[in-house]
Residue frames as a rotation matrix with the C-alpha (Angstrom) as fourth column:
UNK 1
0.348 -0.313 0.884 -58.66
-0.747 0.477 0.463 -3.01
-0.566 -0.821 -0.068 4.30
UNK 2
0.698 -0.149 0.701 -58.27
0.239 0.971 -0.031 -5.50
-0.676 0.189 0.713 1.71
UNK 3
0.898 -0.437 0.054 -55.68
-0.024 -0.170 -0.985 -3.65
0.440 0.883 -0.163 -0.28
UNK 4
0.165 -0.877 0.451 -53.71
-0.984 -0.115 0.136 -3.13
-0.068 -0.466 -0.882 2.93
UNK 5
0.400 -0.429 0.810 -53.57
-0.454 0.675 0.581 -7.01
-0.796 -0.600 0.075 3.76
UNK 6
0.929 -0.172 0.326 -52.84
0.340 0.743 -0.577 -7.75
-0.143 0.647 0.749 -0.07
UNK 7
0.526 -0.739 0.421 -50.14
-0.694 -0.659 -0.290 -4.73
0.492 -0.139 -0.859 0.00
UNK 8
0.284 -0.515 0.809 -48.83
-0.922 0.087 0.378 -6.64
-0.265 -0.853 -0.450 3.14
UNK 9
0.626 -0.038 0.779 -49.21
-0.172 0.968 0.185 -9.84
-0.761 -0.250 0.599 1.76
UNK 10
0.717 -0.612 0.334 -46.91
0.547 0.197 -0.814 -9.55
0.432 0.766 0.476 -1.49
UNK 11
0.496 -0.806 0.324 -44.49
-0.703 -0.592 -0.395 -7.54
0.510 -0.032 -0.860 0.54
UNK 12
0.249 -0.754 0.608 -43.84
-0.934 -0.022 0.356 -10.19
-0.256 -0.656 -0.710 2.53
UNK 13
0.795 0.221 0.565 -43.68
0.257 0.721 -0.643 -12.61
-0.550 0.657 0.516 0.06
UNK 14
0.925 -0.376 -0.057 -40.88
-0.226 -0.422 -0.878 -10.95
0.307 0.825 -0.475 -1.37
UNK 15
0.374 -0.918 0.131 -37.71
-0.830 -0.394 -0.395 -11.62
0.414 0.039 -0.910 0.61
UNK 16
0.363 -0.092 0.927 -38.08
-0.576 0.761 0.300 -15.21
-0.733 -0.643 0.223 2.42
UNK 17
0.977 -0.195 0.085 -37.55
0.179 0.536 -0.825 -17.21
0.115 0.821 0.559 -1.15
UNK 18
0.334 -0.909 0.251 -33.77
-0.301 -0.355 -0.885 -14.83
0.893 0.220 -0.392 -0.99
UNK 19
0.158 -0.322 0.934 -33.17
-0.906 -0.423 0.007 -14.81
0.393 -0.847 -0.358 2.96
UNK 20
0.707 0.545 0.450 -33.65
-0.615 0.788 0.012 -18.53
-0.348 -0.286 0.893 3.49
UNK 21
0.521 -0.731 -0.440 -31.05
0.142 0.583 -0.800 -20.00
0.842 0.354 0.407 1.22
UNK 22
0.085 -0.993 -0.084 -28.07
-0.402 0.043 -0.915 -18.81
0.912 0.111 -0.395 3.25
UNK 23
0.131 0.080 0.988 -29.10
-0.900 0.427 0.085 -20.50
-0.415 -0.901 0.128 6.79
UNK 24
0.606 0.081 0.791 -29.04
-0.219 0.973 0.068 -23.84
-0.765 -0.214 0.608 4.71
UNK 25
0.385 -0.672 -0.633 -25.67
-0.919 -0.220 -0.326 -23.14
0.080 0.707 -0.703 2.15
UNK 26
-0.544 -0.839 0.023 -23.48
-0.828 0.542 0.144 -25.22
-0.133 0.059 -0.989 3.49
UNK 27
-0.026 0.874 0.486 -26.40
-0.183 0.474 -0.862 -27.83
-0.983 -0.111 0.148 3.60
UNK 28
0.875 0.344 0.340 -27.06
0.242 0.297 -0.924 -27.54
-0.419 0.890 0.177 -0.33
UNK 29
0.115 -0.876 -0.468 -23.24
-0.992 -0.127 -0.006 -26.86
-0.054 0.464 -0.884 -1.23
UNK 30
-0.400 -0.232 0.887 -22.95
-0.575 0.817 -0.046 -30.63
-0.714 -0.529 -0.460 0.38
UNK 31
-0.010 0.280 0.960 -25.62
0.406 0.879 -0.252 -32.50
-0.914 0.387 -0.122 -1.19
UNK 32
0.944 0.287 -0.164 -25.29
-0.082 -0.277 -0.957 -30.71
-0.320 0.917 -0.238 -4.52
UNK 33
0.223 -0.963 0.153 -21.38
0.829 0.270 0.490 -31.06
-0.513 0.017 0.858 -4.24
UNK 34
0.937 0.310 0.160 -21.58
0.339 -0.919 -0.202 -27.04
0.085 0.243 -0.966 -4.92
UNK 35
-0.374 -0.874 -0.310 -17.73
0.891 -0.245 -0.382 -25.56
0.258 -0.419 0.871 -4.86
UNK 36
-0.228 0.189 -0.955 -17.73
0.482 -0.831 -0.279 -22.13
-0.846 -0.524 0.098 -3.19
UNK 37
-0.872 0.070 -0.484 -17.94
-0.390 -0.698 0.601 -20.44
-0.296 0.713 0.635 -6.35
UNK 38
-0.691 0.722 0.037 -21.01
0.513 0.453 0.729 -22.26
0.510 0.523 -0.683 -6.95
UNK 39
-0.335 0.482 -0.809 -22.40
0.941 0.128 -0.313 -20.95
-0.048 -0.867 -0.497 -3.64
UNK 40
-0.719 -0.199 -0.666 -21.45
0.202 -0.977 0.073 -17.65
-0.665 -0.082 0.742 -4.00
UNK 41
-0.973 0.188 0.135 -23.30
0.126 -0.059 0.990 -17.78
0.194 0.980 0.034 -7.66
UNK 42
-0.424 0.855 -0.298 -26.41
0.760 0.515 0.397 -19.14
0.493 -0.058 -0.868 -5.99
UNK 43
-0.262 0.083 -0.961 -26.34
0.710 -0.658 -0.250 -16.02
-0.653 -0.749 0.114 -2.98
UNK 44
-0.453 -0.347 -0.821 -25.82
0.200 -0.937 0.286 -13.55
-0.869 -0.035 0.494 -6.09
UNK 45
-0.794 0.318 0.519 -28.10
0.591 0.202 0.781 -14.63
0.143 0.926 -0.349 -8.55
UNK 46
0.223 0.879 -0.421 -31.24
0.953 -0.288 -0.097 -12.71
-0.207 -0.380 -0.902 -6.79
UNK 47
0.422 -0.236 -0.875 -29.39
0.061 -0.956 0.287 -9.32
-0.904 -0.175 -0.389 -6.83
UNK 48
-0.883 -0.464 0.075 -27.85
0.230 -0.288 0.930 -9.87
-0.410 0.838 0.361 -10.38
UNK 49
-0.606 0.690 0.397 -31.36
0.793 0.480 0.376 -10.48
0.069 0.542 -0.838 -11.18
UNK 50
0.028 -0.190 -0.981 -32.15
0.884 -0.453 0.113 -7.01
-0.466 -0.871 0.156 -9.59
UNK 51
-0.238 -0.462 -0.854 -30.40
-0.305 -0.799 0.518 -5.16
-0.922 0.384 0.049 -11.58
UNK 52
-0.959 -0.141 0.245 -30.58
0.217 0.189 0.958 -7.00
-0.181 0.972 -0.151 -14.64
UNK 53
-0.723 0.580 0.376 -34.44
0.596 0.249 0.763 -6.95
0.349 0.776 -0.526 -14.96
UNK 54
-0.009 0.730 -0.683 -35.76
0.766 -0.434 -0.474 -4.43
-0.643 -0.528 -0.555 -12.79
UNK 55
-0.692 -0.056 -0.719 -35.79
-0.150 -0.964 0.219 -1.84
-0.706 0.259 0.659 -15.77
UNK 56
-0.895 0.446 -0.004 -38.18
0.141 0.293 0.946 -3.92
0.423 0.846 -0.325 -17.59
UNK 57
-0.264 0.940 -0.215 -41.05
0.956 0.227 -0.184 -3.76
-0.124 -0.254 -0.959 -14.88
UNK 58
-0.321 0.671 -0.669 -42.55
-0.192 -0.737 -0.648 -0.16
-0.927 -0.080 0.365 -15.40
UNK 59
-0.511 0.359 -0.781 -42.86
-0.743 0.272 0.611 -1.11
0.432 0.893 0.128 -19.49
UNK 60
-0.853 0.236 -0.466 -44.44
0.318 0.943 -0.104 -4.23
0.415 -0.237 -0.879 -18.00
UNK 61
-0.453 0.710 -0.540 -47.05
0.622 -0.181 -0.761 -2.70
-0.638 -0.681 -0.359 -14.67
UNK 62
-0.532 0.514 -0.673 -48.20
-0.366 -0.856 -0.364 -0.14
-0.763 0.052 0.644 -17.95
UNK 63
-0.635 -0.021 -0.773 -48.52
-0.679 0.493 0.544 -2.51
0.369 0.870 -0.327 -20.32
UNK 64
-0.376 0.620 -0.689 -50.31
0.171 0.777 0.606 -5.18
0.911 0.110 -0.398 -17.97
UNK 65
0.622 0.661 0.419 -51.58
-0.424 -0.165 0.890 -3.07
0.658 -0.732 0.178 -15.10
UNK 66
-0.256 -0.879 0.401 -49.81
-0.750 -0.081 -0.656 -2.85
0.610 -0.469 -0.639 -11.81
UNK 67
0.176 0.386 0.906 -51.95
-0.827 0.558 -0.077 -5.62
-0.535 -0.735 0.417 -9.97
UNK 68
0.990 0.069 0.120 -51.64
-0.020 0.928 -0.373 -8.34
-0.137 0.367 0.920 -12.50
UNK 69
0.390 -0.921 -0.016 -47.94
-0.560 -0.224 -0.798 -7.85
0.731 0.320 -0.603 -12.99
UNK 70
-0.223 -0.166 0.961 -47.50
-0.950 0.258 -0.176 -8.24
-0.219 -0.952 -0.215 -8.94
UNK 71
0.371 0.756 0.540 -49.45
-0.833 0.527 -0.166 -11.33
-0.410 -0.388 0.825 -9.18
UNK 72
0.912 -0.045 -0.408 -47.54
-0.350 0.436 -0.829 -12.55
0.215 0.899 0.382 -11.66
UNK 73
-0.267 -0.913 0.309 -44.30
-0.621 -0.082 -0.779 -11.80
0.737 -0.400 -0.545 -10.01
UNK 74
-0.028 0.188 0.982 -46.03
-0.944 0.319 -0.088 -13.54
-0.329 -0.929 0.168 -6.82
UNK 75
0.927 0.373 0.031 -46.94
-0.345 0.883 -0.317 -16.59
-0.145 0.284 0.948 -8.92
UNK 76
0.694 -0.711 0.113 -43.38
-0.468 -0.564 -0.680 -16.38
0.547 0.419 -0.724 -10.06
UNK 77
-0.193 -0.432 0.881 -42.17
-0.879 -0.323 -0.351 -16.31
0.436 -0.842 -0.317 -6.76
UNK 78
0.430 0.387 0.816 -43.85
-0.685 0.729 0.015 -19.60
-0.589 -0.565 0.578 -5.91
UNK 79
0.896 -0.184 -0.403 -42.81
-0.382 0.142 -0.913 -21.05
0.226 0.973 0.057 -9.26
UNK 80
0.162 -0.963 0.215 -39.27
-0.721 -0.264 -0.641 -20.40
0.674 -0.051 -0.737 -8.38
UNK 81
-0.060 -0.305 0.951 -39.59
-0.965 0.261 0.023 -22.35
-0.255 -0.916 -0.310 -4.88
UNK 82
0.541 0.253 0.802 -40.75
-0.173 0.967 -0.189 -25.40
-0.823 -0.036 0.567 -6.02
UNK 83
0.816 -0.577 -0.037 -38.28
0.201 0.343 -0.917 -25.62
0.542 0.741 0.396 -9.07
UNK 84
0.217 -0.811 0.543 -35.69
-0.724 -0.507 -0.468 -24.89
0.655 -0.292 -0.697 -6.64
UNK 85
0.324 -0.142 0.935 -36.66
-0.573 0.757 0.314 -28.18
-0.753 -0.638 0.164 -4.75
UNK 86
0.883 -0.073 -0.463 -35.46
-0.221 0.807 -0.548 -30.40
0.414 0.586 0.697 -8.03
UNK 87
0.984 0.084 -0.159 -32.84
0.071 0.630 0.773 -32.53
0.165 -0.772 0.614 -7.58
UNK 88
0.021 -0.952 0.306 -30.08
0.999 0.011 -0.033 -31.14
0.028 0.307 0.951 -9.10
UNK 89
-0.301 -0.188 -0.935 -28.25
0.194 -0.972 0.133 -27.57
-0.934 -0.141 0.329 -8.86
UNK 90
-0.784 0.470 0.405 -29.80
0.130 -0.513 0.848 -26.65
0.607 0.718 0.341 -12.52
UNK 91
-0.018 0.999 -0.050 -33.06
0.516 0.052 0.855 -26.66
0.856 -0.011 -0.516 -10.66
UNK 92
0.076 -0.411 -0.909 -31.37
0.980 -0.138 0.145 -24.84
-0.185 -0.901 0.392 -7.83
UNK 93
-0.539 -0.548 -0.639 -30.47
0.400 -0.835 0.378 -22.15
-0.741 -0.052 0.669 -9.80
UNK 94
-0.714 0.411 0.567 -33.08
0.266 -0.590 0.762 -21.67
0.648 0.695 0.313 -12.40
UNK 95
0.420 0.828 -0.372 -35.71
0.861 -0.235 0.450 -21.45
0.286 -0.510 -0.812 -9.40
UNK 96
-0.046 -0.445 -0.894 -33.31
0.766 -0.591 0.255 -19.00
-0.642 -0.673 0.368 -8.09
UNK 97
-0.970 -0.220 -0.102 -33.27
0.085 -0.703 0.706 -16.92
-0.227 0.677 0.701 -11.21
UNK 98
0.069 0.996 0.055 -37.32
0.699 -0.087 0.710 -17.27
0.712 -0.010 -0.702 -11.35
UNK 99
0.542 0.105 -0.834 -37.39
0.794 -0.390 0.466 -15.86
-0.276 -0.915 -0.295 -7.84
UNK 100
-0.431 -0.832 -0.349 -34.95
0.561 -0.551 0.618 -13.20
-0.707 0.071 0.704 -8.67
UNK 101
-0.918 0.216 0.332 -36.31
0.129 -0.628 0.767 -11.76
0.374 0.747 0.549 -11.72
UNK 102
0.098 0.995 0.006 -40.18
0.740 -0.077 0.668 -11.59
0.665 -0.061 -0.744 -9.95
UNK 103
0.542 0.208 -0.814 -38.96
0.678 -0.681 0.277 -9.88
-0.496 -0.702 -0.510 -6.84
UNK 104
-0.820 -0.452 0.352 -37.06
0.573 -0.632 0.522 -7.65
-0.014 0.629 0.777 -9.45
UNK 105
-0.517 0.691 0.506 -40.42
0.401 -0.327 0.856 -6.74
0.757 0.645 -0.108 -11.00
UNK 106
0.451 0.847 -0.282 -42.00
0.683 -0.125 0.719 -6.30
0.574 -0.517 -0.635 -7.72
UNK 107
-0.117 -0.385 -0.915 -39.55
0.775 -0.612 0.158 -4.16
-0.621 -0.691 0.370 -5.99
UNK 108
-0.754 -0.103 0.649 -40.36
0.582 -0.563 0.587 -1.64
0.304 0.820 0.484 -8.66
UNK 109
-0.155 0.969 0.191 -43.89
0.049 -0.185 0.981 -1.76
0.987 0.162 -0.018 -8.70
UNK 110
0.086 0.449 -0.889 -44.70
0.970 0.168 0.178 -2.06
0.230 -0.878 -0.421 -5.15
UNK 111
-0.743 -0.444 -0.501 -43.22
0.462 -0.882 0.096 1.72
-0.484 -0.160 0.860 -4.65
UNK 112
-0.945 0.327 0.015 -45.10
-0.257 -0.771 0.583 2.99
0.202 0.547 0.812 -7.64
UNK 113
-0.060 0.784 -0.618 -48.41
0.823 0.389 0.414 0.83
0.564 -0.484 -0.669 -5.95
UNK 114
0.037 0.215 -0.976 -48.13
0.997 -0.068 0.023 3.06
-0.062 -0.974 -0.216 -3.11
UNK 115
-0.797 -0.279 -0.536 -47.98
0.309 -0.950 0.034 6.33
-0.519 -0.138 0.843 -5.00
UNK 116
-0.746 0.663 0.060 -50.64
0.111 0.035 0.993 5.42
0.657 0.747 -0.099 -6.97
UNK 117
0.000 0.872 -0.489 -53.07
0.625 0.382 0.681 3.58
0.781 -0.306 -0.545 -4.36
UNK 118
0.442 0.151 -0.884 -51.95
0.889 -0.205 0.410 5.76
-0.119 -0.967 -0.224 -1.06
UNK 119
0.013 -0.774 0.633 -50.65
0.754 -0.408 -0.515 9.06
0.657 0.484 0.579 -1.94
UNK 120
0.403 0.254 0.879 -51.59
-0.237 -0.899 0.368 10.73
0.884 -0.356 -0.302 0.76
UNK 121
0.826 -0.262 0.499 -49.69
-0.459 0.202 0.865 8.37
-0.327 -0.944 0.047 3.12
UNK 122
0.635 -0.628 -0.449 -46.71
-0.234 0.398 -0.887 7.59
0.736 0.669 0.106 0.96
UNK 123
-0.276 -0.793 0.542 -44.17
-0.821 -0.099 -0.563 7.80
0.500 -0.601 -0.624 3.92
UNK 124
-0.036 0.434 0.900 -46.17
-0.914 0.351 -0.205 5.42
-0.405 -0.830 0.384 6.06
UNK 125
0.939 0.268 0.215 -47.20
-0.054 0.732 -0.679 2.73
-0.340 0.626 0.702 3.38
UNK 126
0.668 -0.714 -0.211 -43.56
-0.370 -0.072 -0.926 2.94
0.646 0.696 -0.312 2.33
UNK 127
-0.470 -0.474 0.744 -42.13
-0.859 0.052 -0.510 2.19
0.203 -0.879 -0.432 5.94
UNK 128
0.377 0.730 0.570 -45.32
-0.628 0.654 -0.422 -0.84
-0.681 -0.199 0.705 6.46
UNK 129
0.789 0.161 -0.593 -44.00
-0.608 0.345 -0.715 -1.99
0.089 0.925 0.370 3.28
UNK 130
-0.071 -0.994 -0.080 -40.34
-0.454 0.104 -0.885 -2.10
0.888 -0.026 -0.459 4.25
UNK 131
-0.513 -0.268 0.815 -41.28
-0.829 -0.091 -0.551 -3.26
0.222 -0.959 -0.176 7.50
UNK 132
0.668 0.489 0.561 -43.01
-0.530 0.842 -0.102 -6.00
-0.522 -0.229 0.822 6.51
UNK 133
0.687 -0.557 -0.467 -40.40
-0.389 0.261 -0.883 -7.29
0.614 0.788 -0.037 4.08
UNK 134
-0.324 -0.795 0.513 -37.82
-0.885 0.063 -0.461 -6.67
0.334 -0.604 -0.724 6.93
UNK 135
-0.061 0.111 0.992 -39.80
-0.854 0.509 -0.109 -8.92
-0.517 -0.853 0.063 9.27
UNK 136
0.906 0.423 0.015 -40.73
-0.329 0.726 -0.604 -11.81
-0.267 0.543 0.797 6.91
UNK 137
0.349 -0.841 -0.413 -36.89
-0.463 0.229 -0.857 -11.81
0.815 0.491 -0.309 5.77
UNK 138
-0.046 -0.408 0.912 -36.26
-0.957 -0.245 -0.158 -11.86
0.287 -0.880 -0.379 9.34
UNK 139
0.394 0.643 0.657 -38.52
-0.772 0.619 -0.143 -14.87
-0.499 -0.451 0.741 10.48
UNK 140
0.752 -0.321 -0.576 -37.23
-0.234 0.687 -0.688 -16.73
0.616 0.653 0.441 6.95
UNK 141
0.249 -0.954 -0.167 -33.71
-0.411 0.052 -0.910 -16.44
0.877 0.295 -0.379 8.07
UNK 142
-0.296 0.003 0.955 -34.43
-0.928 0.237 -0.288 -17.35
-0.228 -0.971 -0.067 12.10
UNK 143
0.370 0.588 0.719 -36.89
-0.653 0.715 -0.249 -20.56
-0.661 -0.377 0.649 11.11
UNK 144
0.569 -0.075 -0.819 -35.72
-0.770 0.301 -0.563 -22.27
0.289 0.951 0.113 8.21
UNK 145
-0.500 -0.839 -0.212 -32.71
-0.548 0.497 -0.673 -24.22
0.670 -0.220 -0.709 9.43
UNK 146
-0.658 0.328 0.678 -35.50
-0.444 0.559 -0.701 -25.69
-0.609 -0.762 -0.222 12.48
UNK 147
0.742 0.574 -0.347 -37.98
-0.636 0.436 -0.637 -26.39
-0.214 0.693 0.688 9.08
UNK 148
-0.140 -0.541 -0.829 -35.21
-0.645 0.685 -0.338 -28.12
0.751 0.487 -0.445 7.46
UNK 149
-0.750 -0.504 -0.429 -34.91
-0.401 0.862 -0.311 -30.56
0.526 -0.061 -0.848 10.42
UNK 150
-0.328 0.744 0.582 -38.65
-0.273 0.515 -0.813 -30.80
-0.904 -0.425 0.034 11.76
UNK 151
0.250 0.378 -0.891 -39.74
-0.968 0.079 -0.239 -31.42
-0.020 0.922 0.386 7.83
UNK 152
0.393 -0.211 0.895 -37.45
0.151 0.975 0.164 -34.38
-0.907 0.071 0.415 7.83
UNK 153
0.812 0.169 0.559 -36.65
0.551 0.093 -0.829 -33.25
-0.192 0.981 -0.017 4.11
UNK 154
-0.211 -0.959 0.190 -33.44
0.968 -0.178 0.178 -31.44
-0.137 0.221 0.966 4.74
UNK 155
-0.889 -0.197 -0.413 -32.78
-0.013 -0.892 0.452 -27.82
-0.457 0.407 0.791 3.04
UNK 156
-0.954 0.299 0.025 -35.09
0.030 0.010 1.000 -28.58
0.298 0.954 -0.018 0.66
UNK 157
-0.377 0.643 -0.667 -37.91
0.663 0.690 0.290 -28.72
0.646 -0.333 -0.686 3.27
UNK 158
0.153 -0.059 -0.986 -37.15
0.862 -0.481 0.163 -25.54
-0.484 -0.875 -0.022 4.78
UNK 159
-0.916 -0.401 0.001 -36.91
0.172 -0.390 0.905 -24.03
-0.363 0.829 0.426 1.65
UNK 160
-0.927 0.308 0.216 -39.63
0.257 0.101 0.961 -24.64
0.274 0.946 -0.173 0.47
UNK 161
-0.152 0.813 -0.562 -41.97
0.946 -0.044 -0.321 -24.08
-0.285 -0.581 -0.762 3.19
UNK 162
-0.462 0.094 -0.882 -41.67
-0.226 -0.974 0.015 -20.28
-0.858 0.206 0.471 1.87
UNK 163
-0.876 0.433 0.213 -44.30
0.446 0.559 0.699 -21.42
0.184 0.708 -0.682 -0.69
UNK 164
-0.427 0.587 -0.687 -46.51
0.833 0.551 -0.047 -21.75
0.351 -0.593 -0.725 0.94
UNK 165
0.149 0.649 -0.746 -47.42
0.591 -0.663 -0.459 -18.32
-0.793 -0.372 -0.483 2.73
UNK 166
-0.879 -0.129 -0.459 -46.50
-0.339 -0.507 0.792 -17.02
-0.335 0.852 0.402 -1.00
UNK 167
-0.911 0.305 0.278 -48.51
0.399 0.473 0.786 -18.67
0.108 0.827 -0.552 -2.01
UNK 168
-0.035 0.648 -0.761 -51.31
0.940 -0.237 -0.246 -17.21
-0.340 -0.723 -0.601 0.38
């Protein structure tokens, strides 16, 4: 039981940090004075990050074990949010590129987690996974924009609340 709810809990830790920006863009295009090509940059930095560094996590999950890796990536993942609240778009975008390169590492590993830890229920644990990702992206991308304005704190308030159950 406690592997499923940690399983569950770094899957859904993975996509709110990404899904969350674009409900408050125009928001941080504004007060960062972002042109569109900035925006765009900011949307596509997770998925360059993707590609660019997800061949490094298996040399990584053998090298430091697939649970501390995750964890790392999760820590990561918080990291990222809260350097993404500084005040300026550098701190926009290097949290983004934090966040980006962790859920790199973890979309890797989480797969090879579940052939390792469940192999007799790969299909299932592979769907639970995705399906918890899905929903957590989901929720990010529905609540955020009502965080931003019960926070009082703007984007940056609604942002960041995805800390938080990372952090968890």
């Amino acid at each position: 039981p406690i592997l499923l709810l940690g399983f569950l809990l770094v899957a859904a830790a993975l996509r709110p940090a990404v899904s969350s920006v674009g409900t408050v863009l125009p928001e941080i295009q504004a007060d960062l004075g972002l042109t569109s090509a900035g925006a765009a940059l900011l949307t596509s930095l997770p998925l360059l990050c993707f590609g660019l560094l997800a061949p490094l996590a298996p040399r990584l999950g053998r090298r430091l074990g697939i649970e501390p890796t995750l964890g790392a990536a999760v820590a990561v993942i918080v990291t990222g949010l809260i350097v993404r609240l500084g005040p300026g778009a550098a701190s926009v975008f290097a949290g983004t590129i934090l966040i980006g390169g962790a859920i790199a590492l973890a979309n890797v590993l989480m797969p090879a987690l579940v052939r390792r830890d469940f192999p007799r229920h790969v299909g299932l644990m592979t769907g639970i996974y995705t399906g918890s990702m899905t929903v957590a992206s989901t929720i990010a991308a529905a609540v955020t924009v009502p965080l931003s304005l019960a926070s009082g704190l703007g984007w940056r308030g609604g942002l960041g609340f995805w800390a938080l159950p990372a952090a968890i």
